[in-house]
C-alpha positions in Angstrom: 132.3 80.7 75.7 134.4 80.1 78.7 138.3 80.3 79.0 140.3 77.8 80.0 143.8 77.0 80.7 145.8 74.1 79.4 147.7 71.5 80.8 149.6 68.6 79.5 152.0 66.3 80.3 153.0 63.7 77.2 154.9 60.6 78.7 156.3 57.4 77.3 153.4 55.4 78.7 150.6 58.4 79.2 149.6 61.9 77.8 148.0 63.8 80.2 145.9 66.8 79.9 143.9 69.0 81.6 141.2 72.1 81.4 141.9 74.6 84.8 139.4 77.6 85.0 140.6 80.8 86.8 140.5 79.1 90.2 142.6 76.5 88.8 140.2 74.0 89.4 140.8 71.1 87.1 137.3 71.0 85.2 137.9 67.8 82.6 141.3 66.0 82.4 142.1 63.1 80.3 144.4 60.6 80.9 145.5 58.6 78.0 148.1 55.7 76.9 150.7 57.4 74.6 151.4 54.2 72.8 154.4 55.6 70.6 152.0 57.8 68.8 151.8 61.3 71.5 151.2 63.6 68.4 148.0 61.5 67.3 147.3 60.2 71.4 147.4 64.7 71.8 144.8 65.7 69.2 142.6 62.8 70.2 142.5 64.0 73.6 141.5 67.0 72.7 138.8 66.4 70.8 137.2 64.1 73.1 137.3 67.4 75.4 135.8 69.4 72.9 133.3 67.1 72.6 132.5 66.8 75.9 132.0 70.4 76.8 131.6 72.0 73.4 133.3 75.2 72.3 135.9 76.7 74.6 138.8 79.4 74.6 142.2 78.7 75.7 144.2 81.5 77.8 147.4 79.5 78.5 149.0 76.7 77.5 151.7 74.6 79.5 153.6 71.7 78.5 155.7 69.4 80.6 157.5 65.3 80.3 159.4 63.5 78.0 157.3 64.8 75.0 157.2 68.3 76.4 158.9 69.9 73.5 156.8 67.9 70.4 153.7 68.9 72.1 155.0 72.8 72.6 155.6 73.1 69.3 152.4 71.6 67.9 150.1 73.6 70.8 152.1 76.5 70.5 152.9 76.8 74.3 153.2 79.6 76.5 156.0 77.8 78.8 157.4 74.3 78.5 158.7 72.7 82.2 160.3 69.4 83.0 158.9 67.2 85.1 160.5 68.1 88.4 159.0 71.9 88.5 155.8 70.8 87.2 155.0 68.1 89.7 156.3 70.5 92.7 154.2 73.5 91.8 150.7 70.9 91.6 151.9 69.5 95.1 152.0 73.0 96.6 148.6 74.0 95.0 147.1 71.1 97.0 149.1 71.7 100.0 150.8 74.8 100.5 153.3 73.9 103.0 154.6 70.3 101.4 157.9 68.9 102.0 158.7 66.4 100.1 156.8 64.8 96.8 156.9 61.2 95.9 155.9 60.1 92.4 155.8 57.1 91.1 154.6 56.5 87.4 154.2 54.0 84.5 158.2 54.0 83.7 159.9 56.4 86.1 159.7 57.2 89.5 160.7 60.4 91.1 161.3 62.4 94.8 161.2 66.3 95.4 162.0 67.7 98.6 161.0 71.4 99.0 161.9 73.9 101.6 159.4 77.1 101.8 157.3 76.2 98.3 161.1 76.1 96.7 162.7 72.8 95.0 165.7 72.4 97.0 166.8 68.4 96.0 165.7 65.7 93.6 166.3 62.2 92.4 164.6 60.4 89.6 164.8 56.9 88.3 164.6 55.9 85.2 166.2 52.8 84.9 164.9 50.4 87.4 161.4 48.8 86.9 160.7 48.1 90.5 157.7 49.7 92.1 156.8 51.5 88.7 152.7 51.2 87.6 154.1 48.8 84.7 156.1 46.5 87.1 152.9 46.5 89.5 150.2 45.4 86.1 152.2 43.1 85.5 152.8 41.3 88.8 149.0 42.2 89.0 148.4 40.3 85.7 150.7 36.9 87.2 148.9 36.7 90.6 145.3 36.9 88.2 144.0 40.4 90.2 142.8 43.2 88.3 145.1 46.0 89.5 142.8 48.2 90.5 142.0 45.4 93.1 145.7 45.5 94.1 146.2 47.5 96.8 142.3 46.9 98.4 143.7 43.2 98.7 147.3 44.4 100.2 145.1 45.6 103.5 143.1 42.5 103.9 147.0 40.8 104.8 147.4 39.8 108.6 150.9 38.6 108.0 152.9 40.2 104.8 155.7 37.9 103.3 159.0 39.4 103.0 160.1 40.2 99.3 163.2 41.0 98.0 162.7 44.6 96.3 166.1 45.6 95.4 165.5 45.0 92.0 162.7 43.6 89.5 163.9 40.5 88.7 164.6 39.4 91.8 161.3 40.7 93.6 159.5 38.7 91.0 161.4 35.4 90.9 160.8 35.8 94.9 157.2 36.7 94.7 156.7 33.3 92.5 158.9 31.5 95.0 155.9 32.5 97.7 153.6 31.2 95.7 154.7 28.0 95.4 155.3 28.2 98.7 152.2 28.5 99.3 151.4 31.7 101.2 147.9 33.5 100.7 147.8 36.6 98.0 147.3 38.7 99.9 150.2 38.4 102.2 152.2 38.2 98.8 150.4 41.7 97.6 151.2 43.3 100.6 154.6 42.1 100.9 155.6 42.9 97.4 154.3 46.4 98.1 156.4 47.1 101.2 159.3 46.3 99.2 159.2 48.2 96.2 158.4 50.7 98.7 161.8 49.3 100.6 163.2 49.7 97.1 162.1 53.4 96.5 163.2 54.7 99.7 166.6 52.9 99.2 167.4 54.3 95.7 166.2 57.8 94.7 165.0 58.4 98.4 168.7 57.7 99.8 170.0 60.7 101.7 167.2 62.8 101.3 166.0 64.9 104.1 162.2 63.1 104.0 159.8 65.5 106.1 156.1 66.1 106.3 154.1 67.0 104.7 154.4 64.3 102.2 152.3 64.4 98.9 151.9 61.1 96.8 151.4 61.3 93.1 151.3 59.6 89.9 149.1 56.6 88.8 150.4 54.2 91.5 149.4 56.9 94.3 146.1 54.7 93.4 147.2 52.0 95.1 146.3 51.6 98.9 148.7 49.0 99.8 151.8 51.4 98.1 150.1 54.2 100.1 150.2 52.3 103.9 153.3 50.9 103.2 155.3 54.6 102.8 153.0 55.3 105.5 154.7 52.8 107.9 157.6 53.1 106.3 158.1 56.3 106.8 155.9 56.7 110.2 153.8 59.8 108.8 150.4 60.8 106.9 150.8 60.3 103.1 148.5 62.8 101.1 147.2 61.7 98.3 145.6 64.2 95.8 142.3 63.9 94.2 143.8 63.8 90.6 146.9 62.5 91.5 147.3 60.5 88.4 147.7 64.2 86.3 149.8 66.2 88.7 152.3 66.9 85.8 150.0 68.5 84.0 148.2 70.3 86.3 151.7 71.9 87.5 152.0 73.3 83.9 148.8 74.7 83.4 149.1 76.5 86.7 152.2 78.0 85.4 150.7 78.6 82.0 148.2 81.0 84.1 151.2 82.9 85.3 153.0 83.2 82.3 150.2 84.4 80.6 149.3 86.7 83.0 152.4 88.2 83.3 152.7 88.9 79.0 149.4 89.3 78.6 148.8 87.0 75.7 148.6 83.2 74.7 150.5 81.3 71.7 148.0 78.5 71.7 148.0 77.6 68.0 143.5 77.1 68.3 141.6 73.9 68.9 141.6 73.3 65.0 145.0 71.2 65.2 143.4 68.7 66.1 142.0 68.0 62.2 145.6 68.7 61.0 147.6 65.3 60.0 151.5 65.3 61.2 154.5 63.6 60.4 157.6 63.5 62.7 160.9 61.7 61.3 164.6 62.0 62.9 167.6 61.9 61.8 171.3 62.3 62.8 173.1 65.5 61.7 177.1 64.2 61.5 178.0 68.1 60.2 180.0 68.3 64.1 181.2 65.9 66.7 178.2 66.3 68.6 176.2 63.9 66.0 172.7 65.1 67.3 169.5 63.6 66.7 167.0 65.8 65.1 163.3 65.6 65.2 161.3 66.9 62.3 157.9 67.4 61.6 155.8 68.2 59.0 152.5 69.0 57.8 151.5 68.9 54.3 155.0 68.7 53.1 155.8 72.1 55.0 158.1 71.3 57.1 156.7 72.7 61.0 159.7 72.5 63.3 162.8 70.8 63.9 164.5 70.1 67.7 167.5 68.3 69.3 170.2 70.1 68.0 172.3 71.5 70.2 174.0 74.6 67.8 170.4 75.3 66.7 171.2 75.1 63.0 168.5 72.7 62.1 165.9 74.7 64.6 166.8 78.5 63.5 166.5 77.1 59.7 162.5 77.0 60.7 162.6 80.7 61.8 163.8 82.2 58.5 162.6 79.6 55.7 159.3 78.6 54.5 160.2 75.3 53.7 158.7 72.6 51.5 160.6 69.2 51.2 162.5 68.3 48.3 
């Protein structure tokens, strides 16, 4: 049986995860649409990698992203890692001496800029749409291209349109304003990627010290015409990963490998969760000022875990009580 270690990075729009052997080479990786369900989207993924390459052993386990908690506790985790950390150490395995990180997801879009393989500054965005993979299938989906056609049409253009970026209402009330104007897709492709590109570099990447090597990751690091356009943009060579689309998760099982190695043991709860049925529920705890919002869940009535609070009183209560519900 071999041993592997796990990665997996549970997002608002995808759950990734990946198998690394020793060399940290990724050897199967899924990446899947988390569709409000990450618990169920998790133990799916996982069996569709154990039945792909049969029975394995798990020495590590890393979690990382907005679900990075829920999927530690259900795994049972050897180290949990925002995004930030995760996404830095993945860039470095690929290229050693990297400077700054751009990655641009479903829903977020975030820039790390490293000085000797350490995270010195960051910016992430989380609130404007513009130049996330969302905003691009959906502008994709208007102009009638399949978006993995996107950016292979952005480099036929001979004369890109220019497209107001600053935000994603205007760039698409403008983009429909070329059309009607008549210009050729793909001068409107090309030109809507140079400015959400515009629009990145203006936002998160304002005031940051921007030096190559430059690694692009995340699902839109897919998309030629986003790729040439940061590479005029910014007047350097753009590396793209192999499996950029999984970085996250990557970064955490390469720190799972460490953390393990380090204590000498894994907490990985065993493949078998995957044929165990969960329920999560939250509720708000008004016992303080601080009104937090717990998460709970459960398994066969037992409850599991509970997280969110800030004064740990719902989380400790896990560690002392066997608890059914009432």
């Amino acid at each position: 049986m071999k041993n592997y270690y796990l990665g997996v990075d549970v997002g608002s729009v995808s759950t990734n995860i990946v198998l690394l052997d020793e060399e940290e080479n990724v050897i199967i990786k899924k990446y899947l649409r988390t569709q409000g369900k990450p618990l169920v989207i998790l133990q799916n993924g996982l069996r569709e990698i154990k039945n792909e390459i049969g029975d394995f052993k798990v020495k590590g386990v890393g979690t990382t992203g907005s679900g990075r908690h829920l999927a530690s506790i259900i795994l049972g985790a050897d180290i949990v890692k925002n995004e930030i950390t995760s996404h830095a150490i993945a860039a470095l395995n690929y290229v050693p001496n990297v400077k700054t990180v751009l990655e641009i997801g479903g829903q977020d879009s975030k820039i790390i800029i490293l000085k000797d393989g350490i995270v010195t500054d960051f910016a992430m965005n989380t609130v404007c749409a513009a130049g996330t993979g969302s905003f691009l299938d959906r502008q994709a989906a208007r102009l009638g291209v399949e978006i993995n056609d996107f950016g292979k049409l952005a480099l036929k253009s001979k004369n890109p349109v220019r497209i107001a970026g600053r935000c994603a209402v205007f760039a698409e009330s403008d983009m429909i304003h070329k059309q009607q104007l008549g210009h050729n897709q793909e001068d409107i492709i090309l030109g809507l990627c140079q400015a959400l590109v515009r629009n990145y570099l203006n936002n998160i990447g304002k005031g940051k010290d921007i030096q190559g090597p430059i690694v692009f990751q995340g699902g839109v690091a897919a998309n030629e015409g986003i790729k040439q356009s940061f590479k005029q943009a910014l007047n350097t060579e753009i590396y793209v990963p192999k499996h950029h689309d999984v970085m996250g998760a990557i970064g955490a099982g390469i720190l799972a490998k460490e953390e393990v190695k380090s204590k000498g043991k894994t907490n990985f709860k065993g493949i078998d969760i995957t044929d165990i049925e969960y329920k999560v529920r939250g509720f708000e705890c008004n016992d303080c000022a601080n009104m937090c919002e717990v998460v709970e869940i459960t398994s066969d009535d037992k409850v599991i875990a509970r997280y969110g609070d800030k004064c740990g009183k719902w989380t400790d209560s896990i560690n002392t009580n066997d608890e059914k519900l009432a």
